[in-house]
C-alpha positions as CSV (number, residue, x, y, z in Angstrom):
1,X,0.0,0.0,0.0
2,X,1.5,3.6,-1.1
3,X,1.0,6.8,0.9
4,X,1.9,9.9,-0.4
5,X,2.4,11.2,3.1
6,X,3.6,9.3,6.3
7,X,4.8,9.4,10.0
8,X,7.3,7.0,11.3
9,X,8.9,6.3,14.3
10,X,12.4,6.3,13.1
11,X,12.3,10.3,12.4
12,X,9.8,11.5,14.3
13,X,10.8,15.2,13.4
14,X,9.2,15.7,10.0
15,X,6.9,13.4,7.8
16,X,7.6,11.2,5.0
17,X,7.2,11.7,1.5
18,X,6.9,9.1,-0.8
19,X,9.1,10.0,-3.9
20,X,11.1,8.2,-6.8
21,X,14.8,8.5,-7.6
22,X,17.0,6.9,-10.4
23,X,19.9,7.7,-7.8
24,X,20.9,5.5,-4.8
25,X,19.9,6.1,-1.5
26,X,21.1,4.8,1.6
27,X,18.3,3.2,3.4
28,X,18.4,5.1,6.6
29,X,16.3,2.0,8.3
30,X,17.8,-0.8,7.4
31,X,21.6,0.4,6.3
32,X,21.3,-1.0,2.8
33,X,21.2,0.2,-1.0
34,X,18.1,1.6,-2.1
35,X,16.5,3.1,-5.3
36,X,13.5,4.2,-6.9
37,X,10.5,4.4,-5.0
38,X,10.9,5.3,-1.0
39,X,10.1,7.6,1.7
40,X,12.1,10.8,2.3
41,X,12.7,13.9,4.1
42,X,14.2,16.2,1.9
43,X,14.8,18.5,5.1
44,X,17.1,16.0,6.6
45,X,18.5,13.8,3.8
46,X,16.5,11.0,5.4
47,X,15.5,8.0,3.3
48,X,13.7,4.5,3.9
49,X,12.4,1.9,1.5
50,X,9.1,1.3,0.9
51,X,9.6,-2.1,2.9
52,X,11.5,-0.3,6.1
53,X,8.9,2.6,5.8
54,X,5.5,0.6,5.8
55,X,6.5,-3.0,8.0
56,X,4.7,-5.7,8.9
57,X,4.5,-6.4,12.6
58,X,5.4,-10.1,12.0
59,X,5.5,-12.4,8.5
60,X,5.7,-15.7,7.4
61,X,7.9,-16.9,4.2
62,X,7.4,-20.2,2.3
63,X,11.4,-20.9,2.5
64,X,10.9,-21.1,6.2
65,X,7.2,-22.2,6.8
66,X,7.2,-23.3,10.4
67,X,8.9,-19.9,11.2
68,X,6.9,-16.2,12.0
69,X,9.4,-12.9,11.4
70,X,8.9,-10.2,13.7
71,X,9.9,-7.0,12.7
72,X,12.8,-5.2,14.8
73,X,14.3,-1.6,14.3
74,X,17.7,-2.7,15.3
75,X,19.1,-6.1,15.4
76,X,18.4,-8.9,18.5
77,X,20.8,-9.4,21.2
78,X,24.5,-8.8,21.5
79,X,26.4,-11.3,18.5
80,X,26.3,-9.8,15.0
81,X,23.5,-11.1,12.4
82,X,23.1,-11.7,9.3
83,X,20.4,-12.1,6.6
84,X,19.6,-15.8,5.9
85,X,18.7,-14.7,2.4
86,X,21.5,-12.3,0.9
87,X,24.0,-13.5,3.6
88,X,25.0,-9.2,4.4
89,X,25.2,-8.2,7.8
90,X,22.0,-6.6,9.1
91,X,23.0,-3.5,10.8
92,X,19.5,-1.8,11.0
93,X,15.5,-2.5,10.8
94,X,15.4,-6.7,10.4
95,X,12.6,-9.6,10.5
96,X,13.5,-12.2,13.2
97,X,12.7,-15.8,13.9
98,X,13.2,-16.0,17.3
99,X,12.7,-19.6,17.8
100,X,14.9,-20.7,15.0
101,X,17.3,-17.8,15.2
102,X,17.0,-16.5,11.4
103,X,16.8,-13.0,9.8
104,X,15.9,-11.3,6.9
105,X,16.7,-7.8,5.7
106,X,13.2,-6.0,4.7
107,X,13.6,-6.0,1.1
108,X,14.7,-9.6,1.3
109,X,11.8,-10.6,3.0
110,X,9.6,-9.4,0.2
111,X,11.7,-10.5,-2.5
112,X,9.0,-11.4,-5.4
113,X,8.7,-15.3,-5.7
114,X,8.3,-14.8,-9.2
115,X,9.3,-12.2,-11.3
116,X,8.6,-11.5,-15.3
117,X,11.6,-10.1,-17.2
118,X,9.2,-10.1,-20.5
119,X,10.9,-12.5,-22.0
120,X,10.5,-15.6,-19.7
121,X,9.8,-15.7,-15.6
122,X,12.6,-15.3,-13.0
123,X,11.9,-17.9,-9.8
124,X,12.9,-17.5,-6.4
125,X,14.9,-20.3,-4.9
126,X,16.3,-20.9,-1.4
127,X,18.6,-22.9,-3.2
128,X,20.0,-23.8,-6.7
129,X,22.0,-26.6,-7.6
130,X,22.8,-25.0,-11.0
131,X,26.2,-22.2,-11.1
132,X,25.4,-18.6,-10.8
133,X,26.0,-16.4,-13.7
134,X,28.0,-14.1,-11.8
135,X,30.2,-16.2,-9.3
136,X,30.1,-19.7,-11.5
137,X,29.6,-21.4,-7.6
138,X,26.4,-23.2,-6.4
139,X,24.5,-23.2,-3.7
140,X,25.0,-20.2,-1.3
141,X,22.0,-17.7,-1.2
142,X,18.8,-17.2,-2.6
143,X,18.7,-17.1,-5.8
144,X,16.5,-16.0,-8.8
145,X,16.7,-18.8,-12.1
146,X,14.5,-18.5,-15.2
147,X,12.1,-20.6,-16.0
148,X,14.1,-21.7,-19.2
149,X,16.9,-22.8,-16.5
150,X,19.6,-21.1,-19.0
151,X,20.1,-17.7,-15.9
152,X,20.9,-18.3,-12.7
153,X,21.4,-15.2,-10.2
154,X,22.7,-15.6,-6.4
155,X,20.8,-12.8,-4.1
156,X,24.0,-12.5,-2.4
157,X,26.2,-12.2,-5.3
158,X,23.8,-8.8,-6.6
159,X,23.7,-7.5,-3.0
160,X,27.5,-7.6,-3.6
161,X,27.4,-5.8,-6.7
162,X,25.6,-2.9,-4.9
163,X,27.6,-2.7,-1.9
164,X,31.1,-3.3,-2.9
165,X,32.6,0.3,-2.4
166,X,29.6,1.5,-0.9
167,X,31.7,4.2,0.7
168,X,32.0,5.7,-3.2
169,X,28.4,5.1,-4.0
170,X,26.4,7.0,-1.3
171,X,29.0,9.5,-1.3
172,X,29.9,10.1,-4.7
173,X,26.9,12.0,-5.7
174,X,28.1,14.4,-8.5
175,X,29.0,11.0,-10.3
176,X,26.5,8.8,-8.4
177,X,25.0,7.3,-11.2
178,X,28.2,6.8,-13.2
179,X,29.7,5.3,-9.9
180,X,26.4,2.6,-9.7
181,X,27.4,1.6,-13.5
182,X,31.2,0.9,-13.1
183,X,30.7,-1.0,-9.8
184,X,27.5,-3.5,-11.4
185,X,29.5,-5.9,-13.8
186,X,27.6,-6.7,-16.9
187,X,26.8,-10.3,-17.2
188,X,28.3,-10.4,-21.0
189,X,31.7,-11.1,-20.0
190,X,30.4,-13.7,-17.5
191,X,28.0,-16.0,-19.1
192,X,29.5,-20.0,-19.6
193,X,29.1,-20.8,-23.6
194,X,29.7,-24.4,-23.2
195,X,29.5,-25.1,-26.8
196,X,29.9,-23.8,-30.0
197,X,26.9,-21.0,-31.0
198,X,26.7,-18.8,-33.5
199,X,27.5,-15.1,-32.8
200,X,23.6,-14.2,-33.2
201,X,22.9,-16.7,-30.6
202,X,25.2,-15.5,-28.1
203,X,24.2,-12.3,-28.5
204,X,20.5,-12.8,-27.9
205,X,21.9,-15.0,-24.9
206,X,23.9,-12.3,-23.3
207,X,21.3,-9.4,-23.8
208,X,18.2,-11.7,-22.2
209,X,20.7,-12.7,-19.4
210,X,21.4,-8.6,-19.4
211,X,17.6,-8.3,-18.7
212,X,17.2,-10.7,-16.1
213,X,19.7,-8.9,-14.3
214,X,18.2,-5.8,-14.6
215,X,15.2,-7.2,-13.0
216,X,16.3,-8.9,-9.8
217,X,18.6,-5.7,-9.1
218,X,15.6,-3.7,-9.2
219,X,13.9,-6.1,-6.5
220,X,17.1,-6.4,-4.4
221,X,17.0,-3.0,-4.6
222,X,13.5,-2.5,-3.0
223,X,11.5,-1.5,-6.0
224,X,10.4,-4.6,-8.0
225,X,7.7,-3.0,-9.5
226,X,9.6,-1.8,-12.2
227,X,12.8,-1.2,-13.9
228,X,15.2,1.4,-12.8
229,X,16.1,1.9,-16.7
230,X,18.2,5.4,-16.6
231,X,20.5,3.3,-14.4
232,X,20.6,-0.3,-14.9
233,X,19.3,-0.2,-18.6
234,X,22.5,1.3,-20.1
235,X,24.8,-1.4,-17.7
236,X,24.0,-3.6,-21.1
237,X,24.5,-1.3,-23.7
């Protein structure tokens, strides 16, 4: 549900408004990347997700169905956490299992299950025997895999994409957007060709590969509902 206007209890100086950006924010509730859609405070520079902005109380995932998330603004107890989903620390606003100890960051507890690149649907796994496009291992974190079983994307591995260098990122605004382009590798130098194709083929391969990974950055990123194209379109071009 969208508001155009909120209050939150994180900054309880000004309201909310909900805005859209083709820039990257730092998520001031939950410490992680953000763009597009959000709530901000332009008075203070303050940001949050949509997710971090508008909780749930508590949730229940189908990876972990005897398990109910509660939402927390600051992570449990005294030893460091991190997200069972994107395996990043969790510094900030986090769903918790208390019974079986597991966390979540907001926007990776409302990962999409399925999403549609327009070319053939993406599915959320908890895991994937088949090697990721980006780090050639199996196994690890969630991950997104097309329905064609030809793309295979770890969570972790895109959440790595975004935060490596954060520090130049966030802070980097003149060149922000330049910045986000040189630090998100494009998938064309890292898709596996095991046999012999012809260079039409492997083309069409590498761009609907490029797409797919336009899509599950834009839902790691907080805004799955659509494509942040000013930023990640031209990553493929």
């Amino acid at each position: 549900m969208k508001y155009n206007e909120i209050s939150h209890f994180s900054h309880p100086q000004h309201t909310l408004t909900f805005d859209y950006t083709e820039t990257p924010f730092k998520c001031d509730g939950c410490k992680e990347v953000g763009i597009g859609s959000h709530y901000r405070c332009s008075f203070c520079d303050f940001d949050l997700h949509t997710h971090c902005a508008i909780p749930s109380l508590s949730i229940h995932h189908p990876f972990y169905p005897k398990c109910s998330f509660q939402f927390f603004s600051r992570p449990p107890g005294d030893t460091p956490r991190y997200c069972n989903a994107c395996e990043k620390d969790i510094t900030g606003f986090v769903y918790h299992c208390k019974s079986c100890g597991f966390d979540l960051h907001p926007c990776c507890a409302k990962l999409p299950m399925v999403l549609d690149d327009g070319e053939t649907n993406l599915y959320l796994y908890r895991k994937v025997r088949a090697p990721c496009h980006k780090c050639g291992r199996k196994g690890r974190s969630w991950s997104y895999r097309s329905s064609c079983k030809k793309y295979n994307l770890h969570v972790a591995c895109v959440r790595e994409m975004l935060v490596e260098n954060w520090h130049e990122l966030y802070f980097g605004y003149g060149k922000g957007i330049k910045k986000l382009e040189n630090r998100i590798p494009s998938l064309k130098n890292t898709l596996q060709t095991p046999h012999k194709r012809r260079k039409g083929k492997v083309k069409k391969c590498c761009e609907m590969a490029g797409l797919a990974l336009q899509f599950v950055i834009s839902a790691v990123l907080g805004d799955p509902t659509s494509l942040i194209a000013g930023v990640i379109g031209t990553l493929m071009s």
